[in-house]
C-alpha positions as a Markdown table, in Angstrom:
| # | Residue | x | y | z |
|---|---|---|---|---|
| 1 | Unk | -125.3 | 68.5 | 122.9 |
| 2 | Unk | -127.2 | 68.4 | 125.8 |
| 3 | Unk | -127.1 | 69.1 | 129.8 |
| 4 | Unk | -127.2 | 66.4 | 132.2 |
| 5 | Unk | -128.2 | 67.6 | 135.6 |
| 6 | Unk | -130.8 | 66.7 | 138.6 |
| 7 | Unk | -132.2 | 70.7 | 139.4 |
| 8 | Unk | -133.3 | 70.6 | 135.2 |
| 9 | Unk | -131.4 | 68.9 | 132.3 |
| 10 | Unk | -131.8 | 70.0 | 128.6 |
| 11 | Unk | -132.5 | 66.8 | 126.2 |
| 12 | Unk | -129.6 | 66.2 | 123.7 |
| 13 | Unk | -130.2 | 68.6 | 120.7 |
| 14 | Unk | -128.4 | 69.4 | 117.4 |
| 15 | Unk | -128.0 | 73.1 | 118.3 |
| 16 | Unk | -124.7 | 74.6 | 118.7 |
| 17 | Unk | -125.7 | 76.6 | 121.8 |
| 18 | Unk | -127.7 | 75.3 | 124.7 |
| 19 | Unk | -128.2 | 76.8 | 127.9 |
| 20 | Unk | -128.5 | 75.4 | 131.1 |
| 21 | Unk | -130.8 | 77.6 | 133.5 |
| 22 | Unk | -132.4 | 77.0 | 136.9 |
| 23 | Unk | -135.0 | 79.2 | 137.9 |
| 24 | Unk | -134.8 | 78.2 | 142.1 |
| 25 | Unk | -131.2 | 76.4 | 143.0 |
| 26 | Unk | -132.2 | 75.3 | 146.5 |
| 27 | Unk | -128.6 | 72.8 | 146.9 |
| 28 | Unk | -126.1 | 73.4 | 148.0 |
| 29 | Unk | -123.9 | 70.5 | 146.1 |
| 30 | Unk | -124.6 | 70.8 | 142.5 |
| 31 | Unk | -122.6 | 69.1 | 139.7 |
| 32 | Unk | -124.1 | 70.2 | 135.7 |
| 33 | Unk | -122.6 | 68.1 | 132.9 |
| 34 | Unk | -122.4 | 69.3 | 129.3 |
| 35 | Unk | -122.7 | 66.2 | 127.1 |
| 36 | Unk | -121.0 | 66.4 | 123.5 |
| 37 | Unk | -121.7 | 63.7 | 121.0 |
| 38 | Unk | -119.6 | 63.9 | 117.6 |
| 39 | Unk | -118.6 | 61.2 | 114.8 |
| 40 | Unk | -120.1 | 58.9 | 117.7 |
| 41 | Unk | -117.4 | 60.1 | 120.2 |
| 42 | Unk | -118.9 | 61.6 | 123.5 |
| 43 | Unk | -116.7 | 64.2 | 125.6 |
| 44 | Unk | -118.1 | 65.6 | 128.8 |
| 45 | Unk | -117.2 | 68.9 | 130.7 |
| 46 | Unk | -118.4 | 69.8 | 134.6 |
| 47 | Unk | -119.5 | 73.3 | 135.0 |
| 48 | Unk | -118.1 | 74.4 | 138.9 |
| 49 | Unk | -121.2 | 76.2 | 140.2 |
| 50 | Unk | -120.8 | 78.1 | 143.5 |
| 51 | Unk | -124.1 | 78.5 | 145.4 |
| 52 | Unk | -123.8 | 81.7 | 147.9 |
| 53 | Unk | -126.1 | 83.0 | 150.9 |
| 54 | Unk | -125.3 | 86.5 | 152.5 |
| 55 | Unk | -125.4 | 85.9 | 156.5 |
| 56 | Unk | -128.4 | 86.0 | 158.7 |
| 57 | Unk | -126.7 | 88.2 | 160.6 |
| 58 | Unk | -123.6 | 90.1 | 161.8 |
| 59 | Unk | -123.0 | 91.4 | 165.2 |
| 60 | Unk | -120.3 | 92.2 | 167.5 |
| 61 | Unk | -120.6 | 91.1 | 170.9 |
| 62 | Unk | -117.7 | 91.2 | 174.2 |
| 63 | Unk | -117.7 | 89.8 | 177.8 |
| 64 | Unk | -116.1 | 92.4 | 179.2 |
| 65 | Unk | -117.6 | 95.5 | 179.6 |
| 66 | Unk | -117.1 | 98.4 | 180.6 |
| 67 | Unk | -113.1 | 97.8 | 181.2 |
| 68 | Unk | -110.8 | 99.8 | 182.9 |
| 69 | Unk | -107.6 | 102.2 | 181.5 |
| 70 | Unk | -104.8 | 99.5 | 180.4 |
| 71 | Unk | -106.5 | 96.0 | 180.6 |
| 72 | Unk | -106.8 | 93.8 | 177.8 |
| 73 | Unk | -109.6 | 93.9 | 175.6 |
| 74 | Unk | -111.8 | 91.7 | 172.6 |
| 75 | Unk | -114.6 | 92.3 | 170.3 |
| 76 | Unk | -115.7 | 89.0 | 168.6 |
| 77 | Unk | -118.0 | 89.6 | 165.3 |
| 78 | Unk | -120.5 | 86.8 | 164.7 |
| 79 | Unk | -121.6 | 85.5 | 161.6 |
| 80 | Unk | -124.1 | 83.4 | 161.4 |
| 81 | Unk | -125.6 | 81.1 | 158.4 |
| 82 | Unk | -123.1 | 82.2 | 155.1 |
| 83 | Unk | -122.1 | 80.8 | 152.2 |
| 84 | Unk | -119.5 | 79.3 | 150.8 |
| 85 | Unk | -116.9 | 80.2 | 153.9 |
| 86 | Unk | -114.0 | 80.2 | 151.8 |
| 87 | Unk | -114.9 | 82.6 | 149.9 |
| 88 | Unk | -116.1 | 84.9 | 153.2 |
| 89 | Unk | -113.8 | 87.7 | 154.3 |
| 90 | Unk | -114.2 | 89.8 | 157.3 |
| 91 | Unk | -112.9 | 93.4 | 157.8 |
| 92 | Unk | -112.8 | 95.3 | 161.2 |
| 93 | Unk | -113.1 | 98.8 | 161.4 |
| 94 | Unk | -112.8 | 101.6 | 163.9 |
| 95 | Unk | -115.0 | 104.4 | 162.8 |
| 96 | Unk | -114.1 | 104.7 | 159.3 |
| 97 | Unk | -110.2 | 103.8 | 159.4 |
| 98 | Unk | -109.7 | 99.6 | 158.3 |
| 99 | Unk | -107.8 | 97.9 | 161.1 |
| 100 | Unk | -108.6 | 94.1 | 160.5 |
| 101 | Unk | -108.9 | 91.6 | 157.7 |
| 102 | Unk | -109.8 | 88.2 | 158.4 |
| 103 | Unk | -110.5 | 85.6 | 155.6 |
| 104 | Unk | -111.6 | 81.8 | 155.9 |
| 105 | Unk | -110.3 | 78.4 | 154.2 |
| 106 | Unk | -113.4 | 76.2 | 154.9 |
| 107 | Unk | -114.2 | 74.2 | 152.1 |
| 108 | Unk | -117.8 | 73.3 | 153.2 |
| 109 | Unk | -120.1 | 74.5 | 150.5 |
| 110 | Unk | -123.4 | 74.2 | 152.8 |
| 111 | Unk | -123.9 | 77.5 | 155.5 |
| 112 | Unk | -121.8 | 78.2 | 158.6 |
| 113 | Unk | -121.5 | 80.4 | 161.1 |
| 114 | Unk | -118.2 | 82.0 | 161.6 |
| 115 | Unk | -116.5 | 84.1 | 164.0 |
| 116 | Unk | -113.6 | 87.0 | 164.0 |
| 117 | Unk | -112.2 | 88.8 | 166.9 |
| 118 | Unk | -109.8 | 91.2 | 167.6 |
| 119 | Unk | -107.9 | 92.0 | 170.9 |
| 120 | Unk | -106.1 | 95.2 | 172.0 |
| 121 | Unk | -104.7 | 97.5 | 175.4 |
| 122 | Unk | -107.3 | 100.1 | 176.1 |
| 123 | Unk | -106.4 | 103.3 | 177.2 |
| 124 | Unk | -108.2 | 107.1 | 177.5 |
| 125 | Unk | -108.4 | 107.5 | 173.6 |
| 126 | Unk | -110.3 | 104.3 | 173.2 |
| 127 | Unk | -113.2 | 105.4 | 175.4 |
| 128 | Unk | -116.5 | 106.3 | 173.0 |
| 129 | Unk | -114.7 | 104.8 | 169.9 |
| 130 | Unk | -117.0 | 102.6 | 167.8 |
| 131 | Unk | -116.2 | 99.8 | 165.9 |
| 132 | Unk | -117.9 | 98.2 | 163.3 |
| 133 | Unk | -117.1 | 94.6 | 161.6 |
| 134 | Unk | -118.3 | 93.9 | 157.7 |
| 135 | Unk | -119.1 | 90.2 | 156.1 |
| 136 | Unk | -118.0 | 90.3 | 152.6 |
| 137 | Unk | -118.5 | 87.6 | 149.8 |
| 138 | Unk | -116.1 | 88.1 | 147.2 |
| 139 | Unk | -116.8 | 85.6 | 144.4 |
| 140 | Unk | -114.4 | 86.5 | 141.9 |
| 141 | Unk | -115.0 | 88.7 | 138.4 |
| 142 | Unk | -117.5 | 86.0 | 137.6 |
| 143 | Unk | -119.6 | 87.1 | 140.8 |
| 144 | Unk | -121.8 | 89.5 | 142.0 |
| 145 | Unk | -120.6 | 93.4 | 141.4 |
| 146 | Unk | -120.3 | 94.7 | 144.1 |
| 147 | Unk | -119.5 | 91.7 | 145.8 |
| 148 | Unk | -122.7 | 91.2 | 148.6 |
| 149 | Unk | -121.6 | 92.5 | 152.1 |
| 150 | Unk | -123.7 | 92.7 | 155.6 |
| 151 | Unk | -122.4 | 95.1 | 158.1 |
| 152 | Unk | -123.1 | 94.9 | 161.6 |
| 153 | Unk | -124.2 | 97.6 | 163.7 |
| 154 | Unk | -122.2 | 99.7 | 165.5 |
| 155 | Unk | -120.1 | 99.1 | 168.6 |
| 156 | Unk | -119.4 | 101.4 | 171.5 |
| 157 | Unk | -116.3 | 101.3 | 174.0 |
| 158 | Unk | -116.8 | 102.6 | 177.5 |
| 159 | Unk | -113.4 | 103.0 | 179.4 |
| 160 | Unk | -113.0 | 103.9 | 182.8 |
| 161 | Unk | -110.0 | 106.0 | 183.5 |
| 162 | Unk | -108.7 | 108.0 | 186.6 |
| 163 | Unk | -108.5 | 112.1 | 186.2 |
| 164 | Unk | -105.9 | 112.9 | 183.7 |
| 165 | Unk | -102.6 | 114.4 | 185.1 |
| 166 | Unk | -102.3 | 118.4 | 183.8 |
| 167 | Unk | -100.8 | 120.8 | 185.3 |
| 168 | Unk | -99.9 | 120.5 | 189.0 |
| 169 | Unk | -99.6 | 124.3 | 189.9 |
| 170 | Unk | -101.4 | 127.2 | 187.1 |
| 171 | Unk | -100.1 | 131.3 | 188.5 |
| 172 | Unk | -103.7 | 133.5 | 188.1 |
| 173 | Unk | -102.5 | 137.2 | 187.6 |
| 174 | Unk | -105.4 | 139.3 | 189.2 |
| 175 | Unk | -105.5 | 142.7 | 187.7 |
| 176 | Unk | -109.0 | 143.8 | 187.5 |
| 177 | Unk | -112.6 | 142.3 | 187.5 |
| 178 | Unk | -113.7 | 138.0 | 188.0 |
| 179 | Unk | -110.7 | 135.9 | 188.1 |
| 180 | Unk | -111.6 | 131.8 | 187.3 |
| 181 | Unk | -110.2 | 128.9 | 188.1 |
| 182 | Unk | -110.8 | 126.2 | 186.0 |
| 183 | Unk | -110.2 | 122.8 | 187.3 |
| 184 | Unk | -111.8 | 120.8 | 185.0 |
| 185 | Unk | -110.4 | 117.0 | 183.8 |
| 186 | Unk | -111.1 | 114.3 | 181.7 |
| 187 | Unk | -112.2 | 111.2 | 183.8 |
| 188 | Unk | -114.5 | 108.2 | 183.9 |
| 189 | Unk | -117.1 | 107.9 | 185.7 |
| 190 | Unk | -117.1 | 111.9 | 185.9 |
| 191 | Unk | -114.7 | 113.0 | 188.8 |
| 192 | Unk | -116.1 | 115.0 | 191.8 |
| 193 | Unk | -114.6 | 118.3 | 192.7 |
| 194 | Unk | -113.4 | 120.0 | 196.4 |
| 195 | Unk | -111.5 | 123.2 | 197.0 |
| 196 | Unk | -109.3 | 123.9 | 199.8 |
| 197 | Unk | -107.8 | 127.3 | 200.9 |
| 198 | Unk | -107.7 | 129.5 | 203.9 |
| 199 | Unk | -109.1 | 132.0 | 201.9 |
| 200 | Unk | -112.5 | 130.3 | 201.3 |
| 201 | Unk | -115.1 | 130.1 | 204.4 |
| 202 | Unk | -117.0 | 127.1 | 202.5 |
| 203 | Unk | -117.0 | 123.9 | 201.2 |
| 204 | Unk | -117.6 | 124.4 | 197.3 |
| 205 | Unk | -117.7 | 121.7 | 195.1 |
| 206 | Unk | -117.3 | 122.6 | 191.5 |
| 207 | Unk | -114.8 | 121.9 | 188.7 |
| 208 | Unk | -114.8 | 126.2 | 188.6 |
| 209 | Unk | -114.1 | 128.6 | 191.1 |
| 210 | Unk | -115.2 | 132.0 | 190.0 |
| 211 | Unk | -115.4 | 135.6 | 192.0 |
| 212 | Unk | -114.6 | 139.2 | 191.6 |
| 213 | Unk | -113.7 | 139.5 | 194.8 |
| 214 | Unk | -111.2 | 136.2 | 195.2 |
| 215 | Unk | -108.6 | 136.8 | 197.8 |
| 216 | Unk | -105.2 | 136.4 | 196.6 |
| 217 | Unk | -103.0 | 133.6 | 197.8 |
| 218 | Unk | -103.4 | 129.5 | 197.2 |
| 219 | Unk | -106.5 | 127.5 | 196.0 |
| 220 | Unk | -106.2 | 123.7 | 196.3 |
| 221 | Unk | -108.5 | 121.3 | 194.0 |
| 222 | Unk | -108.8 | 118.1 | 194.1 |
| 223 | Unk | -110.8 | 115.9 | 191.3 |
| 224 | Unk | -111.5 | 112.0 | 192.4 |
| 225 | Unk | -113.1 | 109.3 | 191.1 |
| 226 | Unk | -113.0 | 105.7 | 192.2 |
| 227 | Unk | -109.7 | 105.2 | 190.1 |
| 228 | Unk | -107.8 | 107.6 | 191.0 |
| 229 | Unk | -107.3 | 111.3 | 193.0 |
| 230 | Unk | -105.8 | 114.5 | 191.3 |
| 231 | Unk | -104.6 | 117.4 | 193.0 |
| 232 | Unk | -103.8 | 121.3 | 191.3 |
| 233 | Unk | -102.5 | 124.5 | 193.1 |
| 234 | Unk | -104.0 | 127.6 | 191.8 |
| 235 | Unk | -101.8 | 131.0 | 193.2 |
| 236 | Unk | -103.5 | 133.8 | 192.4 |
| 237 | Unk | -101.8 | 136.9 | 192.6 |
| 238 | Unk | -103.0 | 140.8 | 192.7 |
| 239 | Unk | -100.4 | 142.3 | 190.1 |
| 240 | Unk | -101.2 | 146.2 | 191.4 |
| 241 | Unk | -100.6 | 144.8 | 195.5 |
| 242 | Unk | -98.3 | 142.1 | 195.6 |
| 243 | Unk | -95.8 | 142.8 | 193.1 |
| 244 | Unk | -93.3 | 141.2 | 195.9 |
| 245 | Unk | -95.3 | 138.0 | 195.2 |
| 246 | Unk | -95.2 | 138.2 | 191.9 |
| 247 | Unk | -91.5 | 138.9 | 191.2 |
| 248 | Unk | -90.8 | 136.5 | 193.8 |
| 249 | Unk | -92.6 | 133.8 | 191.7 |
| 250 | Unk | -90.3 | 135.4 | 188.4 |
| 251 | Unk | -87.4 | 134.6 | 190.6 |
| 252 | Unk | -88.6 | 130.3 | 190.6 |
| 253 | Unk | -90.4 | 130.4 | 187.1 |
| 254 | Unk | -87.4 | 129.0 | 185.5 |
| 255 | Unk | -86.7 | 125.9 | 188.0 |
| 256 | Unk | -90.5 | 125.0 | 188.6 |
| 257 | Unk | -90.6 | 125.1 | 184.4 |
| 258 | Unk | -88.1 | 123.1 | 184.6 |
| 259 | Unk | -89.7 | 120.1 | 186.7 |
| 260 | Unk | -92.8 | 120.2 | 184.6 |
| 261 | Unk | -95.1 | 122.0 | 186.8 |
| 262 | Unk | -95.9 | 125.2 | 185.0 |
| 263 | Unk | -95.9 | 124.7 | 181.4 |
């Protein structure tokens, strides 16, 4: 028996076990064949080889950030220099929940780079959310355990959103001591703040209005960005001296409950 290959034969020998071994396999291409001589009869077999390189690198890239609330959106993860490609899978993930699997049927044994995107409708939810994309070469049982994986660093979505709709009109029941009005919404870029009442002798411009000594009646805010403008109605009430007020409201809590605007 004997080995018959250009990266190192072995010389025909009367052994009953040989072993072909290769110390640096620098192709990409190679073809081993075990020779068998018996009763002057030859017989040949071609061991498959499969030569493998983990990728240079993996990264995700995008041309379009940041993006704005509902507009279409794509991560492409690059991967550059890997072998063989049909045996290359890609997975996607968003944080640590799997959302993609991508896998190759090049037949090219030398390195390539390859390339897997995804595409999805952004909204609020999406903004912050990292994703992540992962090279994997599974070989089979025969291969490396754990199969040899390169994960790219990970990638942050901005979205830019208006100020989320709440509550349109929140009832403050002053009894005694500071009464706060929070006004406060989600938004990107961060919304500005104004208040507007008849009560107020000032311009303030906070997402809180705060006081001990807040006069009761209507408190307008409005929050804005460049996407959009929300407005909320605060009416505060002084339970002890405007228990007309109050049961007045009583009298519409049902209908404006109704309508969605106190919740």
């Amino acid at each position: 028996m004997g080995w018959e290959a250009k990266e190192g034969g072995v010389p025909m020998t009367k052994d009953k076990l040989i072993t072909w071994n290769v110390s640096n396999l620098r192709k990409w291409d190679v073809r081993p064949v075990c020779n068998i001589t018996y009763n002057k009869e030859q017989c040949s077999a071609l061991l498959p080889v499969t030569v493998y390189k983990t990728p240079d690198s993996v990264s995700i890239n995008t041309v379009n950030r940041p993006t704005t609330e509902g507009s279409q959106y794509e991560l492409q993860c690059d991967i550059v220099n890997v072998a063989p490609a049909k045996n290359l899978t890609v997975k996607w993930f968003k944080g640590e929940t799997e959302v993609y699997t991508k896998t190759f049927t090049d037949t090219i044994k030398t390195p390539v780079s390859e390339t897997s995107t995804i595409g999805f409708i952004v909204d609020r939810d999406h903004d912050g959310a990292q994703y992540r994309c992962e090279a994997e070469l599974e070989l089979g049982a025969g291969g490396p355990q754990p199969p040899p994986k390169v994960t790219s660093k990970p990638f942050q979505i901005t979205v830019l959103y208006s100020p989320k709709r709440i509550k349109v009109v929140d009832v403050i029941t002053k009894t005694n001591g500071e009464v706060t009005l929070n006004c406060t919404v989600a938004a990107n870029p961060p919304a500005t703040y104004s208040w507007s009442s008849e009560h107020l002798t000032g311009p303030i411009n906070s997402s809180v209005l705060s006081s001990s000594t807040l006069t009761p009646g209507n408190y307008t805010c409005t929050a804005t960005n460049r996407l959009g403008i929300l407005t909320r109605m605060f009416i505060v009430i002084n339970f002890a001296g405007s228990l007309h007020t109050f049961m007045g409201y009583l009298i519409f809590l049902p209908l404006l409950v109704a309508l969605g605007i106190v919740v």
